[in-house]
VOKE-10477 format. One line per 8 residues: number of its first residue (from 1); their letters; for each residue x, y, z of N, C-alpha, C, O. Coordinates in pm, whole numbers. Example, Ala and Ser with C-alpha at 12.3 -4.5 7.8 and 13.67 -1.06 7.14 Angstrom:
2
1	AS	1319/-569/780/1230/-450/780/1320/-330/780/1424/-332/846 | 1285/-225/708/1367/-106/714/1290/3/787/1341/114/804
//
This chain:
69
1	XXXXXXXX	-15/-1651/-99/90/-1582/-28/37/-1537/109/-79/-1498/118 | 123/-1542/222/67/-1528/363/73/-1342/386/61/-1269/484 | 88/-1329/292/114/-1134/301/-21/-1052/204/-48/-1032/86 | -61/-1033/300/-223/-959/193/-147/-806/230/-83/-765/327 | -187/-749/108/-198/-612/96/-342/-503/79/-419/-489/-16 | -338/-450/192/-475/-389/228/-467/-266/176/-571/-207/207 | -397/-198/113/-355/-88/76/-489/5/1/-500/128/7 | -599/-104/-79/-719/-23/-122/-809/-18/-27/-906/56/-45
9	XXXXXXXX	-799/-95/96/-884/-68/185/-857/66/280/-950/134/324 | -727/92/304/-712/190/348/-685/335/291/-685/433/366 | -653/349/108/-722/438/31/-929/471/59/-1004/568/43 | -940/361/97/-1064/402/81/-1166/449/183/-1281/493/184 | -1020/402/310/-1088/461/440/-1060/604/425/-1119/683/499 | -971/650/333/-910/792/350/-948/844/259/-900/956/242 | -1063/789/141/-1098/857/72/-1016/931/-15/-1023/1053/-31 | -937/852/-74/-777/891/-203/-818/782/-283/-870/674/-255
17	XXXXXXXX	-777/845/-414/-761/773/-554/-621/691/-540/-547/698/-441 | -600/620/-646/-490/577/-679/-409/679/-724/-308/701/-657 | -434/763/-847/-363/856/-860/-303/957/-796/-189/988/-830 | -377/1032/-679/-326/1107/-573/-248/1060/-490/-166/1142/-448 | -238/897/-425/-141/827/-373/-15/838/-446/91/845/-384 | -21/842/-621/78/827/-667/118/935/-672/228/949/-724 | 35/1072/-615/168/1211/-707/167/1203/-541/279/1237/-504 | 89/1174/-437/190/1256/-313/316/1123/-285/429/1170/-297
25	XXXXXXXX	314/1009/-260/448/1002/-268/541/937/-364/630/852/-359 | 490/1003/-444/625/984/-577/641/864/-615/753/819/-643 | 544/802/-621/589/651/-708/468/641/-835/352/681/-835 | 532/587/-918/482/583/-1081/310/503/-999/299/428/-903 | 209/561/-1087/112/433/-1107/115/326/-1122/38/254/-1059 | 159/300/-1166/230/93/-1204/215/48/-1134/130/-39/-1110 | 348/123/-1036/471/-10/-923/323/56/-841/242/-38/-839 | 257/188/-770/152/150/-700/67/3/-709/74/-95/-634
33	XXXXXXXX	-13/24/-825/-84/-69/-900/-51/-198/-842/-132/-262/-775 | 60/-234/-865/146/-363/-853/146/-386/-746/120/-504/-719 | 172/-294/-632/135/-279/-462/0/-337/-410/-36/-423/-330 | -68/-229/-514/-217/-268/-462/-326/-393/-476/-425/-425/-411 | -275/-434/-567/-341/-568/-599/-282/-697/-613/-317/-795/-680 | -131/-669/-493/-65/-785/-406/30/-851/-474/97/-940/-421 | 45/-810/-605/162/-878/-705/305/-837/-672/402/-908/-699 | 312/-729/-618/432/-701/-563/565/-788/-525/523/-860/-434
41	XXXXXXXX	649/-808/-536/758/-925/-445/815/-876/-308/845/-950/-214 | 823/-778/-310/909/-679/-176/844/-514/-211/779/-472/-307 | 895/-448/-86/833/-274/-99/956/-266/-12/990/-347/75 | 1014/-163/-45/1114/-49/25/1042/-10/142/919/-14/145 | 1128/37/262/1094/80/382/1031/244/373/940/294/439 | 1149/327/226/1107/449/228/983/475/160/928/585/168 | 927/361/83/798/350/11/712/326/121/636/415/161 | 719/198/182/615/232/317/625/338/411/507/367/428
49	XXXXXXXX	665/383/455/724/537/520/659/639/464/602/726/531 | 662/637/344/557/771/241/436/741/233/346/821/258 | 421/640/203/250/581/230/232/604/362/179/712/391 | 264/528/453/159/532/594/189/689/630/109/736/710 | 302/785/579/279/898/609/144/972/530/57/1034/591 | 146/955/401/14/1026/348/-123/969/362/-218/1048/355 | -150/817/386/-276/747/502/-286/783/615/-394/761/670 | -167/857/699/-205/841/830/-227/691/888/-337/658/932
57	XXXXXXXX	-112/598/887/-136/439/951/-42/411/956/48/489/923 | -19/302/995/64/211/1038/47/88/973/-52/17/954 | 194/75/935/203/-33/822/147/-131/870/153/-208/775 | 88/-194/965/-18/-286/984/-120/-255/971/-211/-320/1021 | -142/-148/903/-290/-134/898/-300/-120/705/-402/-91/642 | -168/-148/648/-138/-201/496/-122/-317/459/-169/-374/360 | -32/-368/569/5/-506/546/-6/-663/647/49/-672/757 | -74/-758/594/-167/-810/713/-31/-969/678/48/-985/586
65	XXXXX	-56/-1040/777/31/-1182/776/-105/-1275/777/-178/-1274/876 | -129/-1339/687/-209/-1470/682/-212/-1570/663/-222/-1605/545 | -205/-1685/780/-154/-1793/791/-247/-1910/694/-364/-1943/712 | -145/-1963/583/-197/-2080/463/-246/-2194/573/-207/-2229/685 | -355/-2233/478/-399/-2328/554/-349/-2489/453/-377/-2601/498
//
């Protein structure tokens, strides 16, 4: 898939668990989970919106475009 999800790299620049991602913005562990290790199919705008608000980033700095070779 040309869509990598960097999402543990930037937990880890910020020094957050998975779990604390999940109680500050309100999404179950799972569907995180499911985020984080790229299985995802789509993410809501207000889901990215709560994330890059509690990272401090910019959804390019979650979500990268990588061209298949």
């Amino acid at each position: 898939m040309p869509i990598v999800v960097n999402l543990d790299v930037m937990m880890a620049k910020r020094k957050m668990s998975l779990n604390e991602l999940s109680e500050k913005v309100d999404l179950t562990l799972s569907n995180l989970s499911i985020l984080k290790t790229g299985k995802a199919k789509a993410i809501r705008f207000s889901t990215l919106d709560a994330i890059c608000k509690v990272l401090d980033c910019q959804p390019g700095d979650i979500l990268e475009f990588v061209e298949e070779e």
